[in-house]
Steps between C-alpha positions, in 0.01 A plus 500: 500500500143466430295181597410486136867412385575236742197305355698465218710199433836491642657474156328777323497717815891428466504606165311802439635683804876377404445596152344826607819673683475827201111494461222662710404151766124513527381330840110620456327682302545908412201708614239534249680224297198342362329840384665488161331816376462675842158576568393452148565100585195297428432195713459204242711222355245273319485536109316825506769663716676716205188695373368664846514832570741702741418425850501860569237643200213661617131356371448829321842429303463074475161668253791622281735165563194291352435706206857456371507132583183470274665666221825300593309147492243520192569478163509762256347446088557586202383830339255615451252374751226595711712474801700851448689460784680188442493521101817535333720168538738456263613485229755287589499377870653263748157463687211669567486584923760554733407211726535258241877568552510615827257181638373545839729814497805266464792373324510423141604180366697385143322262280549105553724342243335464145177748629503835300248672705738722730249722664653573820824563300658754236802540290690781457624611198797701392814529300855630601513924568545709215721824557264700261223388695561629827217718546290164491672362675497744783110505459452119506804340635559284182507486140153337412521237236426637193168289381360395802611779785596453841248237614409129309111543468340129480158610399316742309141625411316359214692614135802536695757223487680436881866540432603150618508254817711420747616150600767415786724164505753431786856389486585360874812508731548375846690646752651336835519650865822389686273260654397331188174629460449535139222739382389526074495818363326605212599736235222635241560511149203714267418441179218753376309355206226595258629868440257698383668757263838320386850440674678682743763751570808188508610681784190466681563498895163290661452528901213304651334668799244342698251709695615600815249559846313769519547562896674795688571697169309834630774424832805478247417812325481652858888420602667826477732537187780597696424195700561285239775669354722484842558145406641534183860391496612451140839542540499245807653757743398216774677251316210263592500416101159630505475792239088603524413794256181699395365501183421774331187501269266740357183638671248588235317741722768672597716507118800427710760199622425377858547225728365177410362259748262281376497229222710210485858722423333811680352652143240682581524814783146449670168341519267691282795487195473146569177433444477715190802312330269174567194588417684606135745223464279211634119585416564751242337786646530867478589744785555852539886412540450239167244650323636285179429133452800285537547427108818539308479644126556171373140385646243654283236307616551629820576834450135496313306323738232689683554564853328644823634862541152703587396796206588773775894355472454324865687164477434092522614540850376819613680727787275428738529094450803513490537717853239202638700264357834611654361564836352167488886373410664768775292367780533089425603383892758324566409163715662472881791249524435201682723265754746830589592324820551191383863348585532381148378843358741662721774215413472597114481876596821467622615337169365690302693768674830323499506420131439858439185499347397821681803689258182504218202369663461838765261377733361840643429865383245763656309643234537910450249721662356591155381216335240503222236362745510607872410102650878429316648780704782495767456089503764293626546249209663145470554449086787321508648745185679754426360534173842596330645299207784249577672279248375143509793337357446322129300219584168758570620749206235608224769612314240856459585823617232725661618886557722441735507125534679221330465182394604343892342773696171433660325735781501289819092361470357543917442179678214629744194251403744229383407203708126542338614497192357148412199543703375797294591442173529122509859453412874554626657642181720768489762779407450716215451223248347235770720249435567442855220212594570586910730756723754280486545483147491929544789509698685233287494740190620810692862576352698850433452709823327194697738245393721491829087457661414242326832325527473558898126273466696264357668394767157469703433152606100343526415673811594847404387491139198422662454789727604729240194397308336551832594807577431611096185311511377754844573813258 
């Protein structure tokens, strides 16, 4: 037994090793642990650590990697303008750069109670599947609402009228550990006011997303798809009630159905998709993939609205932004863990193990030989994810499908960059919805798959709740 264990308390040294007799026991930590993304790991953990480049991109390349984050960070205007290049917001629009979202690279946040500005978070729109819609819904995934689409748009160009705003109240409920530690959860309620062009569908299905970090995506699309599919269980064969699945979802490059992996239920298949489906649904801007403005038939005004789209056909977002743009996204580092050797880290490793956390959270992959850039290559990863959809249980449910998902399934979100969280982006919310004010609150609201988990934490006393947040808080 290490050194580093026996530095531990007697008690929680007791515990975790008792508690541990099915689980991997961690004495010290696994070589390379604190390289996260391999060799594309950058070395930072102040507030700037989300937005550097990988640690492995040549100079000739970080040329390309500060490009993109130029188009990522400043704003684009309304057309037309002298500024070609960025014309073209709107018509309707959630905001008008990526980083206003995506601050610092980071986490999103909901709006506080009472404030309808929700720029770091959107709502989702839908309304139940419709057999005679099918080939939409293979396309998109859902059934868009029929007035106001797939996407609540708070703002809107001049002449335009924004379709409504969004404002979030809680309704709380505590919950006790079995040693009488009570923690308050929160549950969001939205109420979306002001609409723009009348009522909606009544069966209107709302799901507020917050924006998620931007680091180690070009490393996610990397991971192999067979990789990720060898831990798909959803018939339980394991019987560790643990039934991951792939989604399915449609690549518009491609005209086909293929594995989903990023978005907040795995919705869209890879980075550059990604970026396209934002750049439409939050700014309003036109792609070669969306070459139409995000405006229902209902919305004259916005359907007559001028736009950016060049007189040669090339669109608001041009290919070769949007291939700056996307490499800028693909190569985002992800920051080293810190404190890998710490007893208490290694104390709430162990934990973490033993309350099977590891069933959704994966902690490593190696990234396939072919990846779209060659620094993300053959890299020994640490995400903590194995990006596959797992039901949530009814407390987290949306109550929306998306292709393949359902109302309780959500894509297991990575952990690596957790701990800086709050340092870069200057709060501790989150979830898909961020109604979770700190990790603890996160693990609280796991249900469905990651009930028996969460029920295991439970039963954590002071000491090991707190090196679970320790060891989460080194991610």
């Amino acid at each position: 037994m290490s050194m580093s264990l026996l530095r531990l308390s007697p008690l929680l040294l007791a515990l975790t090793l008792a508690a541990c007799d099915d689980a991997p026991r961690f004495t010290q930590a696994e070589p390379g642990e604190a390289l996260s993304g391999g060799k594309a790991t950058v070395q930072r953990s102040d507030r700037n650590a989300y937005s550097l480049p990988s640690a492995n991109l040549s100079p000739e390349r970080r040329l390309d990697f500060s490009v993109g984050n130029s188009f990522f960070r400043s704003p684009w205007v309304i057309a037309p303008s002298t500024t070609t290049a960025r014309d073209g917001l709107g018509p309707l629009f959630n905001t008008n750069a990526c980083q206003n979202c995506h601050v610092r690279d980071g986490r999103g946040h909901p709006p506080e109670p009472g404030d309808s500005n929700a720029v770091s978070m959107l709502v989702r729109l839908s309304i139940p599947d419709q057999p005679y819609l099918a080939r939409e819904i293979e396309r998109i995934g859902v059934v868009p609402e029929p007035t106001y689409g797939t996407q609540l748009q708070d703002m809107a160009i001049p002449g335009v009228a924004p379709e409504g705003k969004v404002r979030v109240s809680y309704d709380s409920h505590t919950v006790a550990f079995k040693d009488g530690h009570q923690v308050e959860l929160q549950r969001p309620t939205l109420q979306i006011t002001q609409l723009g062009y009348g009522p909606m569908h009544p069966d209107t299905r709302f799901s507020a997303r917050i924006a998620p970090p931007m680091i180690g995506l070009g490393l996610l699309e990397a991971i192999a798809e067979t990789d990720i599919l060898a831990n798909e269980d959803p018939d339980d064969r394991n019987r560790d009630g643990i039934r991951g699945r792939a989604n399915r979802v449609w690549d518009d490059a491609q005209g086909k159905t293929v594995l989903g992996r990023f978005g907040w239920k795995a919705g869209q298949p890879n980075v550059n998709q990604q970026n396209v489906h934002a750049f439409a649904g939050d700014m309003g801007l036109t792609s070669t993939l969306q070459p139409k403005d995000d405006c229902t038939a209902a919305q004259t005004d916005c359907l007559a609205a001028p736009n950016g789209d060049g007189q040669g056909g090339e669109k608001e977002v041009s290919d070769n932004i949007l291939r700056l743009v996307t490499f800028y996204t693909r190569n985002l580092g992800v920051p080293a863990r810190r404190n890998v050797d710490a007893p208490q880290v290694l104390a709430g490793k162990n934990l973490f193990f033993q309350a099977g956390c590891q069933g959704c959270h994966t902690p490593q992959f190696t990234t396939s030989a072919n990846a779209k850039e060659p620094e993300l290559a053959n890299q020994v990863i640490r995400p903590y994810s194995d990006l596959l959809l797992h039901d949530m249980g009814p407390g987290l449910s949306d109550e929306r499908t998306e292709f393949a998902a359902n109302g309780q399934d959500w894509r297991t979100p990575p952990l690596w960059g957790v701990g800086l969280s709050e340092t870069v982006s200057g709060h501790s919310r989150f979830l898909h919805d961020g109604r979770a004010r700190n990790l603890l609150e996160a693990v609280l609201w796991h249900g469905g798959e990651a009930q028996a988990a969460r029920d295991q934490v439970l039963t954590f006393n002071a000491e090991q709740r707190a090196a679970l947040l320790a060891f989460l808080n080194s991610l």
